[in-house]
C-alpha distance (Angstrom), angle and dihedral (degrees) to the residues before:
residue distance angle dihedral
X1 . . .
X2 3.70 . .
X3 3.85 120.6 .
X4 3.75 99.6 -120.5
X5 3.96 93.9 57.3
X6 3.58 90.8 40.2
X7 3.93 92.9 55.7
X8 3.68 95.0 36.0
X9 3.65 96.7 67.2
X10 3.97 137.3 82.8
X11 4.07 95.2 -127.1
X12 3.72 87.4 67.9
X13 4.25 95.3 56.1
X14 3.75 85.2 49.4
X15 4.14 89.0 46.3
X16 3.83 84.1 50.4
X17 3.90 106.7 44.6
X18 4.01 91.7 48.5
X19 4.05 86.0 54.0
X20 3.60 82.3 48.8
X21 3.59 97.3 53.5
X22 3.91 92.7 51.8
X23 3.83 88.9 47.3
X24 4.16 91.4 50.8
X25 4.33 79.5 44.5
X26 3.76 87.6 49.2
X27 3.87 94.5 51.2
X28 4.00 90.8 -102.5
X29 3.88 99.2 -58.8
X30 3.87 120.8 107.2
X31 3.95 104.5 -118.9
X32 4.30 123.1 -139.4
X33 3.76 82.8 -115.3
X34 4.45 86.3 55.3
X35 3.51 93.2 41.9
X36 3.84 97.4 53.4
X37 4.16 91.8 41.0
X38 4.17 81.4 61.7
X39 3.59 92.6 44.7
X40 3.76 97.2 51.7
X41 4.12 94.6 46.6
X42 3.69 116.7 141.3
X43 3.84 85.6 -130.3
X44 3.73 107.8 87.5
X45 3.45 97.0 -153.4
X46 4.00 91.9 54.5
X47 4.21 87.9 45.6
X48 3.79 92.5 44.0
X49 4.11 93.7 47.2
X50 3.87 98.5 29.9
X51 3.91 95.1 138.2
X52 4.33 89.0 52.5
X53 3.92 84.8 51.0
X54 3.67 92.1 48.7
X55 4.02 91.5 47.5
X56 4.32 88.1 42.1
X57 3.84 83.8 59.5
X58 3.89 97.7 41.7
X59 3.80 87.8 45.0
X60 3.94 100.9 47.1
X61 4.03 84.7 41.3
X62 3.42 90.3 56.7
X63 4.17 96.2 40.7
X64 3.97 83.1 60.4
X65 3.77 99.1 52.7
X66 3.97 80.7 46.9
X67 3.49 85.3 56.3
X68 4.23 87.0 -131.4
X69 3.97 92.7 108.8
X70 4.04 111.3 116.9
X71 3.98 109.9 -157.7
X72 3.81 111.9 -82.5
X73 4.16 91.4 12.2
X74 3.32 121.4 133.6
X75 3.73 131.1 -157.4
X76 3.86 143.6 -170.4
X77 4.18 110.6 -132.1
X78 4.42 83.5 -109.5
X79 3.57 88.3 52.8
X80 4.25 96.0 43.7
X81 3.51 83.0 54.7
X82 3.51 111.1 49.6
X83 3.56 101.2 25.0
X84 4.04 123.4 104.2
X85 3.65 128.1 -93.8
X86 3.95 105.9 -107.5
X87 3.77 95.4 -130.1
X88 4.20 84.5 49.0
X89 3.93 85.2 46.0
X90 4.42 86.3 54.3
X91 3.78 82.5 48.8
X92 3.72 91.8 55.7
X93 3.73 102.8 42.4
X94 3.90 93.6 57.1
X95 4.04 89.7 87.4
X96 3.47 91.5 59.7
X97 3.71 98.8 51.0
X98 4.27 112.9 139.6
X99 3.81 88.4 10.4
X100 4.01 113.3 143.7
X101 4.01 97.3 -145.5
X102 3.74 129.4 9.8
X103 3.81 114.0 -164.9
X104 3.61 107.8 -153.0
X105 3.91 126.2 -170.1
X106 3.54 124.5 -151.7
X107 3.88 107.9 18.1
X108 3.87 103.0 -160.0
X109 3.59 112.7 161.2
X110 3.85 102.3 -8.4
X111 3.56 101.4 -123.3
X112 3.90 88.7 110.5
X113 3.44 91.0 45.2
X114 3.74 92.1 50.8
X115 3.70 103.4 47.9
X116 3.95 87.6 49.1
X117 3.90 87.4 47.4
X118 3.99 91.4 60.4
X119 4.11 92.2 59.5
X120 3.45 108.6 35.3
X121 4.08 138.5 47.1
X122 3.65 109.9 -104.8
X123 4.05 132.5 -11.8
X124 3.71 116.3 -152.9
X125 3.90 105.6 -161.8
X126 3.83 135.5 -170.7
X127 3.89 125.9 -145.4
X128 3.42 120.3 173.4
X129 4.05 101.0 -169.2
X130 4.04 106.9 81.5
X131 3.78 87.2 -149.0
X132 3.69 97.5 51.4
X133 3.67 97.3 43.3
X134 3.91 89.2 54.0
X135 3.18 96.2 51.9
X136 3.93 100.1 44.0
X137 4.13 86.0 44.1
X138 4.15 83.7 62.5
X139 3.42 94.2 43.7
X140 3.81 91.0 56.5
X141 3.95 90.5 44.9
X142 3.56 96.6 54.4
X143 3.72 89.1 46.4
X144 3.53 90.9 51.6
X145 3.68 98.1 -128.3
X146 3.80 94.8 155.1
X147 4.41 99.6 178.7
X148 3.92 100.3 74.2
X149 3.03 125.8 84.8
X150 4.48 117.5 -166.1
X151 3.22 113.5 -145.1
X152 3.87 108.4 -166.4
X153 4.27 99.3 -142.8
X154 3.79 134.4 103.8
X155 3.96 111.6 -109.7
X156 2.63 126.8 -73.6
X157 3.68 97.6 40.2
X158 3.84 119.6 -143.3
X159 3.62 82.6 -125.7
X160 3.71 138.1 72.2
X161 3.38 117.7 -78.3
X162 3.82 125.4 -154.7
X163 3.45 98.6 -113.7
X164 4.16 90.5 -162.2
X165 3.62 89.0 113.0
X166 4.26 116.0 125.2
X167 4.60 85.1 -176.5
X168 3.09 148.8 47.5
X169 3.47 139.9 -160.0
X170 3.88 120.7 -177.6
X171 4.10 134.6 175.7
X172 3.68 106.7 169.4
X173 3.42 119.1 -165.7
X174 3.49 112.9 -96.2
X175 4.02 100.2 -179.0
X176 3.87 97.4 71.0
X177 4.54 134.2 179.0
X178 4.03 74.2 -87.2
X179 3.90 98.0 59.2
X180 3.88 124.3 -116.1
X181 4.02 113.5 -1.5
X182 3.49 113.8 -150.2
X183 3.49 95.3 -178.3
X184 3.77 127.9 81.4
X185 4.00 91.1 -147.5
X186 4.39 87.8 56.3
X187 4.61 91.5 45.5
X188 3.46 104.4 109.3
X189 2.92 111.6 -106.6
X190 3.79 92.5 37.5
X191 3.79 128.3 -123.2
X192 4.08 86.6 -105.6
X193 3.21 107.4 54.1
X194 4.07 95.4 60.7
X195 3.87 108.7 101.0
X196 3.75 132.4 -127.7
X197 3.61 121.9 -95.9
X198 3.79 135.5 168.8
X199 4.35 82.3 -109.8
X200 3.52 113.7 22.1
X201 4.23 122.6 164.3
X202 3.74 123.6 -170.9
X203 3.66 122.7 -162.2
X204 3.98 107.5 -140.2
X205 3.77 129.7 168.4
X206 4.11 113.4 -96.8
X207 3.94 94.9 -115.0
X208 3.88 102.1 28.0
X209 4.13 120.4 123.9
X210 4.44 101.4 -115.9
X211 3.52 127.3 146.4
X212 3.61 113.6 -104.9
X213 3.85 87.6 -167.4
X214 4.18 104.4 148.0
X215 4.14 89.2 0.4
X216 3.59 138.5 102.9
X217 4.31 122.8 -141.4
X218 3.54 115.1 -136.5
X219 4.02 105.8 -178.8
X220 3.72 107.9 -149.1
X221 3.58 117.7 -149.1
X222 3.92 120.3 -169.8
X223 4.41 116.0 179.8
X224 3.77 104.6 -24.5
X225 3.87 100.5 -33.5
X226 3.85 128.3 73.9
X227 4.01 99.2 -131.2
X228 3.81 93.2 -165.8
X229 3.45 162.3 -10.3
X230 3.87 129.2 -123.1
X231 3.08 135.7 -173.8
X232 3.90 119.2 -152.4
X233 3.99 140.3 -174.8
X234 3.71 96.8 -165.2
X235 3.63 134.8 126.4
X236 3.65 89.9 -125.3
X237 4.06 92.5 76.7
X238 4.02 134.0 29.6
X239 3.90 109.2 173.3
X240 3.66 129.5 44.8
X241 4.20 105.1 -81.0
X242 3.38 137.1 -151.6
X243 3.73 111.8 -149.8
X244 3.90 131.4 -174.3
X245 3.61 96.9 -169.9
X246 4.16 96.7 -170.1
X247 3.77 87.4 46.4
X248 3.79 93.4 44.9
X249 3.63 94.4 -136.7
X250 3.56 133.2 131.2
X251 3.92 134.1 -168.8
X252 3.91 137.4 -162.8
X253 3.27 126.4 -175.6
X254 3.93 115.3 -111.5
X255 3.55 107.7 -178.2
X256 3.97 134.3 27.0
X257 3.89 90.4 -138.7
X258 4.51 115.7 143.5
X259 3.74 107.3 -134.5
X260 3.88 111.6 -114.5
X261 3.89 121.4 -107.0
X262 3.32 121.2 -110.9
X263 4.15 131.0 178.4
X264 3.72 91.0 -148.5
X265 4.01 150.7 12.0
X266 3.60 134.1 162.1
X267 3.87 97.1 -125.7
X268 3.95 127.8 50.7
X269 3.58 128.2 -159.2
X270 3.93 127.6 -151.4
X271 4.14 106.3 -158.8
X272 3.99 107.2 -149.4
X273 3.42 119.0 -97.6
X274 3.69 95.7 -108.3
X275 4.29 96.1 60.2
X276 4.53 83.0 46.0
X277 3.58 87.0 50.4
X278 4.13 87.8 56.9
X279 3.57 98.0 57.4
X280 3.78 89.7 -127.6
X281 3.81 97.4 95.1
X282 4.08 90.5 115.5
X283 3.87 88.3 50.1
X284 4.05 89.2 53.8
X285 3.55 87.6 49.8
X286 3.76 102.8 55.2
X287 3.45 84.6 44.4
X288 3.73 99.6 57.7
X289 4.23 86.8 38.4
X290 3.97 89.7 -108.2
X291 4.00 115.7 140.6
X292 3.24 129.7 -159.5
X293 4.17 144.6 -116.6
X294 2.98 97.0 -144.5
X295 4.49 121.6 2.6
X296 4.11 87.9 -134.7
X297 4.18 91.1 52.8
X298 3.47 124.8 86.2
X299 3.35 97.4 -138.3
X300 4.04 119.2 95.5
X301 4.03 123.8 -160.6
X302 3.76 133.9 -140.1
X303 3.75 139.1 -177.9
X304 3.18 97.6 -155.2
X305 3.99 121.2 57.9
X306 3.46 106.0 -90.7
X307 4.05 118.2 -125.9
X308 3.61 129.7 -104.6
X309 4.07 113.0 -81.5
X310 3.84 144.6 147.9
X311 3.89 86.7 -130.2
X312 3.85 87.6 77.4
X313 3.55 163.1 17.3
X314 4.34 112.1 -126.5
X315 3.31 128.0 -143.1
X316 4.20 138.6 -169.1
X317 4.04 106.6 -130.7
X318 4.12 103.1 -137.0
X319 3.88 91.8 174.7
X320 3.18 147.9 -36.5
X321 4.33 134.2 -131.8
X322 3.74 122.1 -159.1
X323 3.52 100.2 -131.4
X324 3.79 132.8 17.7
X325 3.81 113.3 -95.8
X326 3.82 124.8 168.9
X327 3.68 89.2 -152.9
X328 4.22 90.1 51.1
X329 3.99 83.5 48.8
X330 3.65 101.0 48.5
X331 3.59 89.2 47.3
X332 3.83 90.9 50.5
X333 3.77 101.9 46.7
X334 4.20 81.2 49.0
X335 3.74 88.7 58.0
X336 3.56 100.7 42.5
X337 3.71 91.3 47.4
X338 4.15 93.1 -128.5
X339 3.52 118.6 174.4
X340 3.91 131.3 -139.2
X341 3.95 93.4 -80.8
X342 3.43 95.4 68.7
X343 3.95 118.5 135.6
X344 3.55 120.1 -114.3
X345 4.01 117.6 -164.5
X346 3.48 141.6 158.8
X347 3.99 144.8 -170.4
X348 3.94 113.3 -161.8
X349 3.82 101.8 1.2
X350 3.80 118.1 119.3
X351 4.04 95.6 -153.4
X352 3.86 120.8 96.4
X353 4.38 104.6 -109.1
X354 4.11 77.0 -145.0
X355 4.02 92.7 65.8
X356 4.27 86.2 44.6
X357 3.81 81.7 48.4
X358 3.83 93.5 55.4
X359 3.54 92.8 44.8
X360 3.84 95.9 63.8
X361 3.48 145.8 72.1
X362 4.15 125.6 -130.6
X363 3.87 135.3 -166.1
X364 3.68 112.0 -92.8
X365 4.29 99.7 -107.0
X366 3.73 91.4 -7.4
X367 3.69 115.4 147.8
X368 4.14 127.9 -87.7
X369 4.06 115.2 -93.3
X370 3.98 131.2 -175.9
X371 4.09 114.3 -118.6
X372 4.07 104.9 -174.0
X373 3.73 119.8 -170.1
X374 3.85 108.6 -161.5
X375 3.44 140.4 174.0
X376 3.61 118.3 -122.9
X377 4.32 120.4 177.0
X378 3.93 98.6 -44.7
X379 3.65 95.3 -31.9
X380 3.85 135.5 64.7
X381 3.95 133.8 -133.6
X382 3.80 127.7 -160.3
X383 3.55 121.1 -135.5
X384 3.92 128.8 -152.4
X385 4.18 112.7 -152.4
X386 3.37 147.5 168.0
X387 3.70 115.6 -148.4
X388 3.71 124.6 -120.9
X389 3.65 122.1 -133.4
X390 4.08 113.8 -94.6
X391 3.02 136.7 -158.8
């Protein structure tokens, strides 16, 4: 039995979710006893591939503790991982809305290719991985998404490709044979070899070295982490952007003001991770009137408590130690009666806050308090907190 009409059909979501159940049964981990009762299936297919069935479960489990699984989808564990959250994947498709044909490069999962399917005319999308494209090609059956058509081919193809396309829609692979590419010359595809289109969006990794050269970065930020970085040419967007797509809140930086230095301040902000991760977090914080301990930490200061916002988590300044002393600390957590749930954090400090944790001693029930270790010039200071509620 081919792949394609094995993964385009209901029997093998059933097949899956009863695996599943045994794994959730078996705390998560296939057991000998699961292992051989794939192996000796009366469907040859299943026997023959029992170690891609296994990883199909384990993937699609883990895609539905993520929270990414669509009804009926299945997943390997590679594509679980990598593949984009589906309220991230609504985010994305919105550019493309009334399109006629969306080229998209790299299919993964499908949930990209899905979400752009529902608001334009036809998406023509590439997946090099046999295995992946199978499955995602019987995850859109079964969901009846009837305007894509997988082709199973790196890009670019060795053959012609119909070049009616007005978007595109590309997530190369950035974990490559050679590990980890941090590079947007080494992704594979590369960078290059995406066309030109009146909307084009290109998944890239936060951190990673790419020309932006004719683009525009929107950092997307989704609970506390920022989950990626695109860069767009579209007429939807015209500075860089920072995005939290759960919060539905965007920001743009308006000025190119530093924040002022200060020693001390009675309130501390933490920016998410998703406006650090832009390089523009001194920019939001002259903007909001926040200054800073130090211009290369991502941590801005107030005197006055800071309002409510998605941007960032608030916090009441008790004191604050030049320094970082276990000693200082164990006396301070003593005196402020903090029990073991206190928060440990840092900004610039190359210890683990878990060893500091193990080294001290808390009040038996006594509420949760914030140590943070920062760096400030050549030195370091430890601050004591409380946080402030947030939205």
């Amino acid at each position: 039995m081919k792949r394609p009409a094995f993964f385009a059909g209901d029997e093998v979501v059933q097949l899956i979710d009863r695996i599943m159940n045994e794994l959730k049964g078996a705390g998560g981990g296939p057991t000998p006893s699961l292992i051989e009762s794939v192996r000796r299936s009366h469907d040859p297919f299943v026997a023959a591939s029992s170690s891609l069935i296994i990883d199909v479960a384990l993937g699609t489990l883990r895609a539905e503790r993520l929270g990414k699984r669509r009804d009926g989808w299945l997943f390997t564990d590679r594509m679980a991982e990598q593949c984009t959250h589906p309220l991230i994947a609504e985010y994305h498709a919105k550019p493309f809305t009334g399109l006629q044909h969306v080229l998209e490069i790299c299919t993964g999962a499908g949930l990209d290719t899905a979400a752009i399917a529902a608001v334009v005319g036809k998406v023509t999308t590439y997946e090099a991985d046999e295995v992946i494209a199978d499955i995602t090609d019987g995850n859109l059956l079964r969901a009846g998404i009837t305007n894509v058509e997988v082709v199973c081919s790196a890009w670019p193809p060795s053959d012609a490709v119909d070049n009616t396309y007005d978007g595109v829609w590309a997530d190369p692979s950035r974990r490559t044979v050679r590990g980890r590419q941090r590079s947007g010359a080494s992704y594979e595809p590369s960078l290059s070899s995406i066309p030109s289109a009146p909307v084009v969006g290109i998944k890239v990794g936060p951190g990673d070295d790419v020309d932006t050269t004719g683009y525009v970065s929107e950092f997307v930020g989704y609970g506390k982490e920022c989950r990626e970085r695109i860069l767009w040419r579209s007429p939807h967007i015209a500075v860089d952007t920072v995005t939290l797509v759960d919060r539905k809140s965007s920001w743009q930086a308006n000025t190119d003001l530093d924040p002022f230095v200060v020693p001390s301040a009675q309130y501390l902000i933490e920016p998410h991770n998703a406006l650090i991760a832009s390089g523009r977090v001194g920019a939001f914080f002259a903007e909001i009137g926040a200054a800073v301990f130090d211009p290369h930490i991502a941590y801005g200061a107030m005197n006055v408590e800071p309002p409510p916002s998605p941007w960032y988590e608030r916090y009441r300044v008790l004191k604050i130690d030049q320094g970082v002393s276990v000693r200082r600390i164990q006396e301070s957590i003593r005196e402020l009666g903090w029990g073991s749930t206190t928060i440990f954090k840092k900004r610039g400090w190359e210890n683990d806050p878990e060893d500091l944790r193990r080294a001290l001693s808390f009040a038996s029930g006594g509420p949760p308090g914030v140590v943070i270790v920062m760096r400030v010039g050549s030195g370091h200071q430890t601050v004591y907190a409380t946080s402030v509620a947030s939205l």
